[in-house]
C-alpha positions in Angstrom: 24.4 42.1 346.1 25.7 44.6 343.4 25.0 43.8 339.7 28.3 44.6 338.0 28.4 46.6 334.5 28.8 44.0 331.7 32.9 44.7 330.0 30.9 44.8 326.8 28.6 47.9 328.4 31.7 49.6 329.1 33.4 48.7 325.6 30.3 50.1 324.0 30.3 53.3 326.2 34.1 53.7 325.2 34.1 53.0 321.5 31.0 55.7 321.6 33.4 58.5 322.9 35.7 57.7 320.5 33.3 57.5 317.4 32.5 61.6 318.8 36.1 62.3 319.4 37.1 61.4 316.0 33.9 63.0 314.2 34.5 66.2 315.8 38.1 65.7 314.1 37.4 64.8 310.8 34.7 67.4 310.9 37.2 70.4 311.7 39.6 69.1 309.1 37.0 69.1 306.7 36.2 73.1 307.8 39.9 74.0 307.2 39.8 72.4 303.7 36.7 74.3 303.0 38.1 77.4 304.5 41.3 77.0 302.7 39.2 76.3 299.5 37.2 79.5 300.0 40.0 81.6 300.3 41.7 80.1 297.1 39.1 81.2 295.2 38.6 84.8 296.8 42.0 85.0 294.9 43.4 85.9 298.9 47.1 84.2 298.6 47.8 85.7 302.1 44.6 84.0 303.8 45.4 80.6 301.8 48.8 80.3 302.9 47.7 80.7 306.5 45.0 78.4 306.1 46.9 76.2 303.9 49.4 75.8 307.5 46.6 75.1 309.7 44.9 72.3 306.9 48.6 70.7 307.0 48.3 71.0 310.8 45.4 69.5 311.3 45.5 66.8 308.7 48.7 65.1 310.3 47.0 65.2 313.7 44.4 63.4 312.3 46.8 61.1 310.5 49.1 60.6 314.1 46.4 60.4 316.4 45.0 57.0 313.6 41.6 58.8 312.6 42.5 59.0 309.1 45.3 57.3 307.3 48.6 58.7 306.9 48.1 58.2 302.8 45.0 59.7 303.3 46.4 62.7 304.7 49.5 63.0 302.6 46.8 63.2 299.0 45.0 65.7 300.5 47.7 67.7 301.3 49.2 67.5 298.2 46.1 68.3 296.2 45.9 71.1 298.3 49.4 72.1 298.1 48.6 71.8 294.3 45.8 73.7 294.0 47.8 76.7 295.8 50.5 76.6 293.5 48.5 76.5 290.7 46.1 79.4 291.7 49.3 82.0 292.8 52.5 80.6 290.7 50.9 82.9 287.5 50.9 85.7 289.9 54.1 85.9 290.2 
């Protein structure tokens, strides 16, 4: 007779692809920031604003899909968001 998989076998198998899933998100939203950092202080205003979009993006992804709070994304948007204006509102 067939031995059937255990429900807490499978619950382990499935929280493991999850725990991947949502380190491969926080890891690319971590990226971006960096990115978006780099280019901040390179003094590039076009290159942050772009990569300022594609932070914003990413961050309420994360948020919606539950891997990181909504709070959680809204300060580091705004500190973001803060940092760009501070760095290119002189410039102009």
């Amino acid at each position: 007779m067939a031995v059937k998989k255990s429900s807490a076998e499978k619950r382990h198998k499935q929280s493991e692809v999850r725990r991947l899933r949502n380190k491969a998100v926080k890891s690319s939203v971590r990226t971006s920031a960096k990115k978006f950092v780099t280019a901040v202080q390179a003094k590039n205003e076009a290159e942050a604003s772009e990569k300022l979009k594609l932070l914003v993006k990413e961050l309420d992804t994360a948020a919606g899909k539950g891997i990181i709070t909504k709070n959680a994304a809204s300060r580091k948007k705004s500190r973001m968001m803060k940092l760009f204006n501070a760095s290119f509102a002189a410039a102009k």
